[in-house]
N, CA, C and O atoms as a Tinker XYZ file with bonds, in Angstrom:
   412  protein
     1  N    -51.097000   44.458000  -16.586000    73     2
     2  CA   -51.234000   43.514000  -15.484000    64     1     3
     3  C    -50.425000   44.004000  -14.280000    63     2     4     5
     4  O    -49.369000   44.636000  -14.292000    81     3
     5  N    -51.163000   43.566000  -13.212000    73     3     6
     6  CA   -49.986000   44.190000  -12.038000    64     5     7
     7  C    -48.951000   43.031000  -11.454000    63     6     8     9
     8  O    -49.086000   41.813000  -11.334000    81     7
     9  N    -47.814000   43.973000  -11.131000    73     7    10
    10  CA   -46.594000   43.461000  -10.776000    64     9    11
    11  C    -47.069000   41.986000  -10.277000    63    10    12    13
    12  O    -47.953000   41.731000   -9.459000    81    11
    13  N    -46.074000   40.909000  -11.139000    73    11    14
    14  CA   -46.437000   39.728000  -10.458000    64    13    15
    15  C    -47.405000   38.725000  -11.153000    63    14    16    17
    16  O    -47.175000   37.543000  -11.409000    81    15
    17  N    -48.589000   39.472000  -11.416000    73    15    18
    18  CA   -49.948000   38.587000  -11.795000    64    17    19
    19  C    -49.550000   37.865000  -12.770000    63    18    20    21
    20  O    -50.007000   36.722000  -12.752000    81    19
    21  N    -48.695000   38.176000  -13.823000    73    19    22
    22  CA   -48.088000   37.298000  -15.055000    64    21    23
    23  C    -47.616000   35.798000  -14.587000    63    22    24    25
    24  O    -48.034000   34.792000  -15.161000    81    23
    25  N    -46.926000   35.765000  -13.755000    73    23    26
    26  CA   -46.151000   34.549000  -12.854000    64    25    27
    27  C    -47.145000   33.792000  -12.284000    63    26    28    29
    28  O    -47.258000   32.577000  -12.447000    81    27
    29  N    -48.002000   34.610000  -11.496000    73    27    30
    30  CA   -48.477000   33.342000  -10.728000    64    29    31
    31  C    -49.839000   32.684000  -11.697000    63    30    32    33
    32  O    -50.376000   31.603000  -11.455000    81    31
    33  N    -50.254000   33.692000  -12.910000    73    31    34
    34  CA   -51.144000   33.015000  -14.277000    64    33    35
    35  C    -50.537000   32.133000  -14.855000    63    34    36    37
    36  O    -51.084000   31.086000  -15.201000    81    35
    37  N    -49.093000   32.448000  -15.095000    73    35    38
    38  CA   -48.289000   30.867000  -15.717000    64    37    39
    39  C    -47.969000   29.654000  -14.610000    63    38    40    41
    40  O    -47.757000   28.468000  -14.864000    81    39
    41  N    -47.998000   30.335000  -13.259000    73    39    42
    42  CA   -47.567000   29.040000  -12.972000    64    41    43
    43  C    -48.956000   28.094000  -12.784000    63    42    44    45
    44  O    -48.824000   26.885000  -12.971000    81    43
    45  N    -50.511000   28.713000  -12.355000    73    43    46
    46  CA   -51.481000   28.217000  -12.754000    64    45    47
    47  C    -51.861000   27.851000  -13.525000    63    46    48    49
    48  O    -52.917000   27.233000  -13.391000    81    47
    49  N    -51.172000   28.002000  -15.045000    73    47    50
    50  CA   -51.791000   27.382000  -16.253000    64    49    51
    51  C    -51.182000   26.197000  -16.796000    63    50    52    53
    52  O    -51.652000   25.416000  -17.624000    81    51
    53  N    -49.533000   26.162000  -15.930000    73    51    54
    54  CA   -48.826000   24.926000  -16.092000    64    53    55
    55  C    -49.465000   23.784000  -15.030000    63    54    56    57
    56  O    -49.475000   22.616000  -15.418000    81    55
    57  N    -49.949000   24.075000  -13.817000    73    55    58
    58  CA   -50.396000   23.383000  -13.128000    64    57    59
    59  C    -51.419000   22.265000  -13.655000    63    58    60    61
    60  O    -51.737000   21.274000  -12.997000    81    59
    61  N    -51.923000   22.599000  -15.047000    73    59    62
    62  CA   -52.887000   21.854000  -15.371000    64    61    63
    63  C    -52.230000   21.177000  -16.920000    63    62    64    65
    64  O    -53.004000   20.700000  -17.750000    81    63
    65  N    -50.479000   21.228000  -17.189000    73    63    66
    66  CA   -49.677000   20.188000  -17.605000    64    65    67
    67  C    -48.784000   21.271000  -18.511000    63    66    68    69
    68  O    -48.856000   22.489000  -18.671000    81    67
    69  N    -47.777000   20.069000  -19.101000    73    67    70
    70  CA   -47.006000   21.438000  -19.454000    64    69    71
    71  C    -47.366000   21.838000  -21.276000    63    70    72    73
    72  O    -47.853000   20.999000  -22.034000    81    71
    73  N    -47.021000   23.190000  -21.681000    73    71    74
    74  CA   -47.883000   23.947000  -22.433000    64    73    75
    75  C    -45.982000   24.137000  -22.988000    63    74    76    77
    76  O    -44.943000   23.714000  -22.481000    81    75
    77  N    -46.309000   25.113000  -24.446000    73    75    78
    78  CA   -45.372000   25.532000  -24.927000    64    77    79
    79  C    -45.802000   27.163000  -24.907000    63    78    80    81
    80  O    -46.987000   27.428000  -24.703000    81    79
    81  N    -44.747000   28.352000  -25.137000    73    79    82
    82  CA   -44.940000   29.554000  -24.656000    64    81    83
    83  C    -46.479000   29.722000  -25.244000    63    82    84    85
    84  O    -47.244000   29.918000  -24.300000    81    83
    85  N    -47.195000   29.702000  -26.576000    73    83    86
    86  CA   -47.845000   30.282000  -27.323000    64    85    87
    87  C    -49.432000   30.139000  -26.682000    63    86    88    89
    88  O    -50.416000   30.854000  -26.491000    81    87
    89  N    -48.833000   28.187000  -26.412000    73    87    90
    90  CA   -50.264000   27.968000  -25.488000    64    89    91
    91  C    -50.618000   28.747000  -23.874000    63    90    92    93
    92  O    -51.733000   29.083000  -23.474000    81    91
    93  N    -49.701000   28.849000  -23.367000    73    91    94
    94  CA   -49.696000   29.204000  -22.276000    64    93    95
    95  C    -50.271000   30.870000  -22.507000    63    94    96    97
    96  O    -50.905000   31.366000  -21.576000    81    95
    97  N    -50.042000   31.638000  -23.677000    73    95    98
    98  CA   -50.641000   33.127000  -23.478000    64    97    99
    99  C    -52.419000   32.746000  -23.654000    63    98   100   101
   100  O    -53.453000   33.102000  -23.088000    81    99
   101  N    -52.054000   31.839000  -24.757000    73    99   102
   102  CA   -53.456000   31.940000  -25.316000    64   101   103
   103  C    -54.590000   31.307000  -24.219000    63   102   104   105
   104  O    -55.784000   31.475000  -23.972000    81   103
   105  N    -53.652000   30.613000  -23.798000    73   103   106
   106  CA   -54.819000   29.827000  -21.981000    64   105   107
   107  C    -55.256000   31.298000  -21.457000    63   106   108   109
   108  O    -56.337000   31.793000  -21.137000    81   107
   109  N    -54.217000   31.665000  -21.504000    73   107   110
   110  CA   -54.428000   33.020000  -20.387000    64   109   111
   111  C    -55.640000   33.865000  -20.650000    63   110   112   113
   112  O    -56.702000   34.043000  -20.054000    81   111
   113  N    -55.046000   34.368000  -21.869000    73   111   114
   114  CA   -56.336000   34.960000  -22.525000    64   113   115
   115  C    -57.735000   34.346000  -23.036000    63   114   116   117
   116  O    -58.726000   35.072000  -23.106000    81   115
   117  N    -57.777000   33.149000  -23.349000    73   115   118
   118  CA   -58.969000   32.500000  -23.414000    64   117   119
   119  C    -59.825000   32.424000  -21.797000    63   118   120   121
   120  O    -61.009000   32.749000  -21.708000    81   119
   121  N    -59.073000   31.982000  -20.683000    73   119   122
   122  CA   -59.441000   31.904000  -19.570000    64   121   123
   123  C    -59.744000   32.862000  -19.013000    63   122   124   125
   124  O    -60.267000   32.761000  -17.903000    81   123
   125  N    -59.527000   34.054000  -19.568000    73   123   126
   126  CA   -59.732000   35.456000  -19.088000    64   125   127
   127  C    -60.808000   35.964000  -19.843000    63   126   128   129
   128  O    -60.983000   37.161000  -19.615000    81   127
   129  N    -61.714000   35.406000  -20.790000    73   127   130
   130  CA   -62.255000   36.050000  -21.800000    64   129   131
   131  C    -61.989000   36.929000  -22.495000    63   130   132   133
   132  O    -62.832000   37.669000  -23.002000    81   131
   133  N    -60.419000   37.045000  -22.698000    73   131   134
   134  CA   -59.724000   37.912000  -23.771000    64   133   135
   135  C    -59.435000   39.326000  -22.915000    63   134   136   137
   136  O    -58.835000   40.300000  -23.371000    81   135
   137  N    -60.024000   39.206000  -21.518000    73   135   138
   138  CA   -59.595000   40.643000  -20.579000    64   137   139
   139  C    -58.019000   40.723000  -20.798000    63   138   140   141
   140  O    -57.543000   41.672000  -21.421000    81   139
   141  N    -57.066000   39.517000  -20.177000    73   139   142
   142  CA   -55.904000   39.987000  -19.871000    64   141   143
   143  C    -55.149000   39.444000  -21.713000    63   142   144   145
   144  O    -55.270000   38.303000  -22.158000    81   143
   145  N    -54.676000   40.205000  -22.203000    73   143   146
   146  CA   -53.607000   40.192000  -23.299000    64   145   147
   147  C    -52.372000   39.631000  -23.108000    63   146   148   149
   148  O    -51.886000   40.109000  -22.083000    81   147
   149  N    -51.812000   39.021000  -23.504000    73   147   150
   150  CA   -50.638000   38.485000  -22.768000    64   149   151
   151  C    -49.638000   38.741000  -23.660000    63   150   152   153
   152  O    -49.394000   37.677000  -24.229000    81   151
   153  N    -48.841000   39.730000  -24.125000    73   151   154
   154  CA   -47.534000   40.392000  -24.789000    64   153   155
   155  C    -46.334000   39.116000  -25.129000    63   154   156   157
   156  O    -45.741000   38.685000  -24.139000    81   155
   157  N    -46.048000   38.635000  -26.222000    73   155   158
   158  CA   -44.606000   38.192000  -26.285000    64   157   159
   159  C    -43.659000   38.576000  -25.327000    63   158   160   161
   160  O    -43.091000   37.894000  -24.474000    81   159
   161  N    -43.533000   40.304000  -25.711000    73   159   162
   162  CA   -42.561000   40.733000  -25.256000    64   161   163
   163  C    -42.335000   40.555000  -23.418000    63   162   164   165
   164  O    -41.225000   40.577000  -22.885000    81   163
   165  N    -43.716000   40.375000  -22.631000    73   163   166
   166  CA   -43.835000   40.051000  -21.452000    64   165   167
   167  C    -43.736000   38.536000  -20.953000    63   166   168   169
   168  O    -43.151000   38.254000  -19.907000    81   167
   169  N    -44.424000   37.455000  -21.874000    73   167   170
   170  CA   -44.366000   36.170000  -21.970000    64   169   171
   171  C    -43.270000   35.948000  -21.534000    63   170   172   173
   172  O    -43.160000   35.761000  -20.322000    81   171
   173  N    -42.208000   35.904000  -22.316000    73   171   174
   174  CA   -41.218000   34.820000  -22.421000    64   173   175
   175  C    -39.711000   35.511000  -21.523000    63   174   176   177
   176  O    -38.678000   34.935000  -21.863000    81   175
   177  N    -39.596000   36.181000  -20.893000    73   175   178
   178  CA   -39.316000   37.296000  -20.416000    64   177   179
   179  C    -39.668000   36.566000  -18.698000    63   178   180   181
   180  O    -38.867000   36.215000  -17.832000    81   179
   181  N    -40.961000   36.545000  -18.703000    73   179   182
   182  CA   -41.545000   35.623000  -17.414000    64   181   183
   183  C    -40.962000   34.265000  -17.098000    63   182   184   185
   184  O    -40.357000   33.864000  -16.104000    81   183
   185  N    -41.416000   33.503000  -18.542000    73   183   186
   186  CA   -40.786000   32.315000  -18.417000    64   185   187
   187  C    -39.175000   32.148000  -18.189000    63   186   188   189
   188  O    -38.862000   31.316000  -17.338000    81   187
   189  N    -38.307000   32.719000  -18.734000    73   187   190
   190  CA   -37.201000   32.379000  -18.437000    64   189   191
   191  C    -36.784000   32.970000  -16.806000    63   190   192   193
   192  O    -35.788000   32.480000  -16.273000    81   191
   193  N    -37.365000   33.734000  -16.270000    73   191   194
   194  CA   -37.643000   34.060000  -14.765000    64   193   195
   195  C    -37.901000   33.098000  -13.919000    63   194   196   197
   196  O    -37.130000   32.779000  -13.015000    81   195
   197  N    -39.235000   32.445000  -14.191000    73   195   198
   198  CA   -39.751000   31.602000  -13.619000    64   197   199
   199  C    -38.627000   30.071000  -13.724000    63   198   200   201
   200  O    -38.591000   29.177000  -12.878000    81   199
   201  N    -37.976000   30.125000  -14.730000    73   199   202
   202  CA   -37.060000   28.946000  -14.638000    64   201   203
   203  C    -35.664000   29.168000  -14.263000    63   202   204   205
   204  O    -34.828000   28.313000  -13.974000    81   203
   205  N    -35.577000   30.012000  -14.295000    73   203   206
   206  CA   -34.533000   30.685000  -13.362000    64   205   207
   207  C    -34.530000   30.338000  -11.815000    63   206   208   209
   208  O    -33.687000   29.665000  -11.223000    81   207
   209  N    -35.540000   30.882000  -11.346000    73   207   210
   210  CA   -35.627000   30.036000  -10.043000    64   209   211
   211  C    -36.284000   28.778000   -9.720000    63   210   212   213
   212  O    -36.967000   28.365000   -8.783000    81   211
   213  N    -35.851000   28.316000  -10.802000    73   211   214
   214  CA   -36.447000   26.738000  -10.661000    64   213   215
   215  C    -37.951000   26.462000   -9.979000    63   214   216   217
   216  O    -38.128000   25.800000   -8.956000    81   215
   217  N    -39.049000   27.147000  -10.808000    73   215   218
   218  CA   -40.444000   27.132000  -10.681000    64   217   219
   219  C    -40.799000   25.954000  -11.610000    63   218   220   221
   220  O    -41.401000   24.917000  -11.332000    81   219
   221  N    -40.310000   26.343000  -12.712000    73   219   222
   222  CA   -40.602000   25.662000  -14.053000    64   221   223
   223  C    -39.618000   24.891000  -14.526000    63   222   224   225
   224  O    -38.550000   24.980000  -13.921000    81   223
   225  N    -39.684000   23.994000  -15.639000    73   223   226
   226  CA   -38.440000   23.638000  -16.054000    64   225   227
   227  C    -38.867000   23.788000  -17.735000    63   226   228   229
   228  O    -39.924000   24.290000  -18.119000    81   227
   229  N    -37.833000   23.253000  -18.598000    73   227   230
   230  CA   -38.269000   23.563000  -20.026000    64   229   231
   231  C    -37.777000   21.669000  -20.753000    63   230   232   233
   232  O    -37.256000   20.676000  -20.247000    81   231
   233  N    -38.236000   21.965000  -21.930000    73   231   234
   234  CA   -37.958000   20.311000  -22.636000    64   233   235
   235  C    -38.145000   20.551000  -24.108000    63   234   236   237
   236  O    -38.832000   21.561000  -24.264000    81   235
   237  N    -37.863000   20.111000  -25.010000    73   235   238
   238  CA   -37.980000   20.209000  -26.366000    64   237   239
   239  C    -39.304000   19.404000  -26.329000    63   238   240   241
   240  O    -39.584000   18.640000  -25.406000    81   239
   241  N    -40.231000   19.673000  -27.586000    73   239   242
   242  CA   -41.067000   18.507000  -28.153000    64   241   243
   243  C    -41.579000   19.100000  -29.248000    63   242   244   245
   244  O    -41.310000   20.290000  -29.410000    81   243
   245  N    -42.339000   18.479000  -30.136000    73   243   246
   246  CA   -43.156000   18.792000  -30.997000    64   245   247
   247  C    -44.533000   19.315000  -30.705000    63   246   248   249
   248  O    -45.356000   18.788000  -29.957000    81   247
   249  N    -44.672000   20.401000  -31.380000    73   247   250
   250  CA   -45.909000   21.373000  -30.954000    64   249   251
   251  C    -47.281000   20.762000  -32.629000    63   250   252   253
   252  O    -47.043000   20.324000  -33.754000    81   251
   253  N    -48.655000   21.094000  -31.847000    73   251   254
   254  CA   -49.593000   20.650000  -32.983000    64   253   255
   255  C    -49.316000   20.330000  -33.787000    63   254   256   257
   256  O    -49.430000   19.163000  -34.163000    81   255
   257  N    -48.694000   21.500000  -34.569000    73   255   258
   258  CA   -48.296000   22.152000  -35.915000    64   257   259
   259  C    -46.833000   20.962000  -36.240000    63   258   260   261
   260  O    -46.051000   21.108000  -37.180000    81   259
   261  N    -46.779000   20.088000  -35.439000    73   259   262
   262  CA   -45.359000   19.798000  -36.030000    64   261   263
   263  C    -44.215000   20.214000  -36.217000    63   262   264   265
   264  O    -43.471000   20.020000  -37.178000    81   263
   265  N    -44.006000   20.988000  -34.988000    73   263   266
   266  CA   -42.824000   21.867000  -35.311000    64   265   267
   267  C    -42.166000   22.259000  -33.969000    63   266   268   269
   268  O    -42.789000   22.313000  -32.909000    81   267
   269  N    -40.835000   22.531000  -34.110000    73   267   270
   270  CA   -40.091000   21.850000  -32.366000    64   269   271
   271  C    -40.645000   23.073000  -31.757000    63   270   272   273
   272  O    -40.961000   24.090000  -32.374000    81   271
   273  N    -40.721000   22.901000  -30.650000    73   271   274
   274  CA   -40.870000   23.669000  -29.460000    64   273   275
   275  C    -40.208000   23.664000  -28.550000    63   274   276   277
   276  O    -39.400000   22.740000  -28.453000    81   275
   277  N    -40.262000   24.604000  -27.591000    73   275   278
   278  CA   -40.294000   24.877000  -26.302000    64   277   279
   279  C    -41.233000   24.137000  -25.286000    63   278   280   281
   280  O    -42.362000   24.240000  -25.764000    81   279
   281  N    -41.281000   23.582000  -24.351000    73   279   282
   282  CA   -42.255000   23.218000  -23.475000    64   281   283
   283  C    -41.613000   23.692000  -21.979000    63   282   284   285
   284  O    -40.469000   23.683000  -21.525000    81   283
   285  N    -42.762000   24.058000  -21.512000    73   283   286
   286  CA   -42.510000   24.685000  -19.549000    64   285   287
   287  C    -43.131000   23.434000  -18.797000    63   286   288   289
   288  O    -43.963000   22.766000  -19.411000    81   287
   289  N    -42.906000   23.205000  -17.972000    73   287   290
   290  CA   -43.944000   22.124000  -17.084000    64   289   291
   291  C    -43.310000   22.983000  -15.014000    63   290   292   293
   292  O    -42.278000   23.501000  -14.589000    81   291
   293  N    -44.602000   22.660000  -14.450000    73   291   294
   294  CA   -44.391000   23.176000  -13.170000    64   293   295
   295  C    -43.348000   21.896000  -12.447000    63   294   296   297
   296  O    -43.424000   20.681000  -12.629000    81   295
   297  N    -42.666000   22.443000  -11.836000    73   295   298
   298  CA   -41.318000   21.905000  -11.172000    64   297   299
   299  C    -42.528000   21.792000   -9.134000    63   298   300   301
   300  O    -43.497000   22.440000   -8.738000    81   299
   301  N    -41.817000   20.812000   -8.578000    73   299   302
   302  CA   -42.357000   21.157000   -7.140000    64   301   303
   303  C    -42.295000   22.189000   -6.400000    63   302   304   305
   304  O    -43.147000   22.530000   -5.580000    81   303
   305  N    -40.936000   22.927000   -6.738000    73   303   306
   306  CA   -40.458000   24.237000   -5.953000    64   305   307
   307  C    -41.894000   25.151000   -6.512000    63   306   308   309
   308  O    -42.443000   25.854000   -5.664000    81   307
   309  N    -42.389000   25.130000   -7.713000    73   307   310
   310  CA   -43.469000   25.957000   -8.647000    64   309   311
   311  C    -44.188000   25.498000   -8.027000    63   310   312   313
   312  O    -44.692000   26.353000   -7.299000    81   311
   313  N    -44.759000   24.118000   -7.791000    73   311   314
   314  CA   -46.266000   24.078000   -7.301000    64   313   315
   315  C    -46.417000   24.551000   -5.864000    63   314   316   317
   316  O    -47.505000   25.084000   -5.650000    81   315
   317  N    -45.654000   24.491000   -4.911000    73   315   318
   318  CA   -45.545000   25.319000   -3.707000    64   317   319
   319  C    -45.568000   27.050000   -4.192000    63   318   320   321
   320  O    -46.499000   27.856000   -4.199000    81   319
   321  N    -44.380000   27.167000   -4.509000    73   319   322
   322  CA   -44.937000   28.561000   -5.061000    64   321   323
   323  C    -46.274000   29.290000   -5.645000    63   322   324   325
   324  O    -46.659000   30.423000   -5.358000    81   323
   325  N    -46.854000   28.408000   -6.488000    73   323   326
   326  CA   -48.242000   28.527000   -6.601000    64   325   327
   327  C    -48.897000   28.723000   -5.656000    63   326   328   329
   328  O    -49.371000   29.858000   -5.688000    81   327
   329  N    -49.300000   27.904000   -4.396000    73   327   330
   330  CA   -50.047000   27.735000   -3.613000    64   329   331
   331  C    -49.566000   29.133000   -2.725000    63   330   332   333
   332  O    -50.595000   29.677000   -2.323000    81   331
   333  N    -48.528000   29.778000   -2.354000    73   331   334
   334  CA   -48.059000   30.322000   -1.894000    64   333   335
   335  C    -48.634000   32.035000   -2.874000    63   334   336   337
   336  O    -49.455000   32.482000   -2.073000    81   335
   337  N    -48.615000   32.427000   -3.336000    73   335   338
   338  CA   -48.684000   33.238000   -4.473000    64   337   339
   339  C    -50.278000   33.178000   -4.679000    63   338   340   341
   340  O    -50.883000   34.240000   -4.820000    81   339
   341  N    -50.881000   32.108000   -4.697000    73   339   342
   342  CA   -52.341000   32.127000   -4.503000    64   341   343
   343  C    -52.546000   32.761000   -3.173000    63   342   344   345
   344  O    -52.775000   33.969000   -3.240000    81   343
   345  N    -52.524000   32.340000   -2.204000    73   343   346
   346  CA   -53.251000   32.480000   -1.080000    64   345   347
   347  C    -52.395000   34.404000   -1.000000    63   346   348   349
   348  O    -52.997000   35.360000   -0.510000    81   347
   349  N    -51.662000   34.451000   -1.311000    73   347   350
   350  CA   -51.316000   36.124000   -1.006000    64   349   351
   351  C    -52.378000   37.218000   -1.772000    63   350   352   353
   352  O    -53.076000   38.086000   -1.249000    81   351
   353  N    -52.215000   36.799000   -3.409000    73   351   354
   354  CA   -53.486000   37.032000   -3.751000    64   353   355
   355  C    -54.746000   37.217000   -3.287000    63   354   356   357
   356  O    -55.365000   38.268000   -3.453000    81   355
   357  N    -55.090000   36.441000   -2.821000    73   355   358
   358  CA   -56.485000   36.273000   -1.902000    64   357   359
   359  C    -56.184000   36.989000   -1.123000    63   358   360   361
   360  O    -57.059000   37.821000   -0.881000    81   359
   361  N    -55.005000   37.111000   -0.380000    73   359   362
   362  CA   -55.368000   38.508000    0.866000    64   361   363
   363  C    -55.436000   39.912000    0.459000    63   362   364   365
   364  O    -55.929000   40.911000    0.982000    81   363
   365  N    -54.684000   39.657000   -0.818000    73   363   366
   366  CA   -54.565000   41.182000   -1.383000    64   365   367
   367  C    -55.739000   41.555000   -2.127000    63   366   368   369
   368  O    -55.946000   42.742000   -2.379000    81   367
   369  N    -56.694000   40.450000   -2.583000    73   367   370
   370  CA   -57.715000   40.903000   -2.738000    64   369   371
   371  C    -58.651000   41.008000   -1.546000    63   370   372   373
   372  O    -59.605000   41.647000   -1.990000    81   371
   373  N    -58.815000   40.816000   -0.681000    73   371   374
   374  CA   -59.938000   41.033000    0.217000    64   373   375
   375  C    -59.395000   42.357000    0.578000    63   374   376   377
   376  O    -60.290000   43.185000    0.748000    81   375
   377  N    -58.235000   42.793000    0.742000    73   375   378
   378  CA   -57.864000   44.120000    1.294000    64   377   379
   379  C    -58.388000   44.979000    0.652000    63   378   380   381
   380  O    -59.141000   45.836000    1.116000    81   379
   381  N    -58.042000   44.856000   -0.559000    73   379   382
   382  CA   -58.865000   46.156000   -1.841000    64   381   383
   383  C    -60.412000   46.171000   -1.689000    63   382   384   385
   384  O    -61.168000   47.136000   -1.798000    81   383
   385  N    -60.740000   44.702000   -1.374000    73   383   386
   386  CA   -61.940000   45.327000   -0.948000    64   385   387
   387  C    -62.803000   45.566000   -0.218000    63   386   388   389
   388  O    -63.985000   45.756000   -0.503000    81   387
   389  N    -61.970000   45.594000    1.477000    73   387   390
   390  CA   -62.371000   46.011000    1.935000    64   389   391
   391  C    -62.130000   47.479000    1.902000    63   390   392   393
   392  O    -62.894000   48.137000    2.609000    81   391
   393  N    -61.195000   48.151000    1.206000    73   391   394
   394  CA   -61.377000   49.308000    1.226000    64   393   395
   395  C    -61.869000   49.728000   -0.257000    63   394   396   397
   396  O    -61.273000   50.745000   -0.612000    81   395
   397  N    -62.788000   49.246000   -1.240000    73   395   398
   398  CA   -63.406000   49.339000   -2.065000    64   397   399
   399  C    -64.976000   49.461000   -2.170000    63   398   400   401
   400  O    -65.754000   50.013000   -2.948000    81   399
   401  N    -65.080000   48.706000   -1.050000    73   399   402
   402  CA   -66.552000   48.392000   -0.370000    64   401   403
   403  C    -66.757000   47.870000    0.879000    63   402   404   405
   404  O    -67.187000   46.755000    1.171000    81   403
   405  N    -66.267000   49.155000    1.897000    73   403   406
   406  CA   -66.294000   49.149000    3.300000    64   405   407
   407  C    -67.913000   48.993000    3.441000    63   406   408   409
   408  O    -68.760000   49.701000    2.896000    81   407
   409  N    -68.165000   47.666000    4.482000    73   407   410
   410  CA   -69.017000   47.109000    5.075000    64   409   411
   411  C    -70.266000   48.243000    5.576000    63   410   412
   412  O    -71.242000   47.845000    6.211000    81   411
């Protein structure tokens, strides 16, 4: 994945409520049709980043399975950031392609 894209996929996947680490890869990759893989070792690594600068925050609860968890939920500073992180995206993609598929 390129620099970044990990962050602003979690903070989009919390946007739609908060998830515990396992769900949050598997959103990723389900939502991706299994394109993007999402690594432990990269996961959680992100998350404690992302709550670091107070994007996210974390909470104990019980996961499906009955068994304690971790939970992330998007913080306001995160949902601005989102929106922010989206729209850069979008420029950085039109750039690639305009030089991918000059007019």
């Amino acid at each position: 994945m390129l620099q970044g894209t990990l962050d602003l996929l979690i903070l989009k996947t919390l946007a739609l409520g908060p998830a515990h680490g396992h769900t949050i890869g598997y959103a990723i990759e389900r939502q991706s049709d299994e394109v993007l893989q999402v690594e432990h070792g990269s996961l959680y690594p992100a998350l404690h980043r992302l709550e670091d600068r107070d994007w996210i925050a974390s909470f104990w609860g019980t996961s499906e399975n009955n068994r304690r968890a971790r939970y992330y939920r998007l913080t306001p500073a995160g949902r601005k950031q989102l929106e922010e992180q989206t729209n850069r995206w979008d420029e950085i993609v039109r750039a690639i392609n305009r030089i991918l598929r000059p007019a």
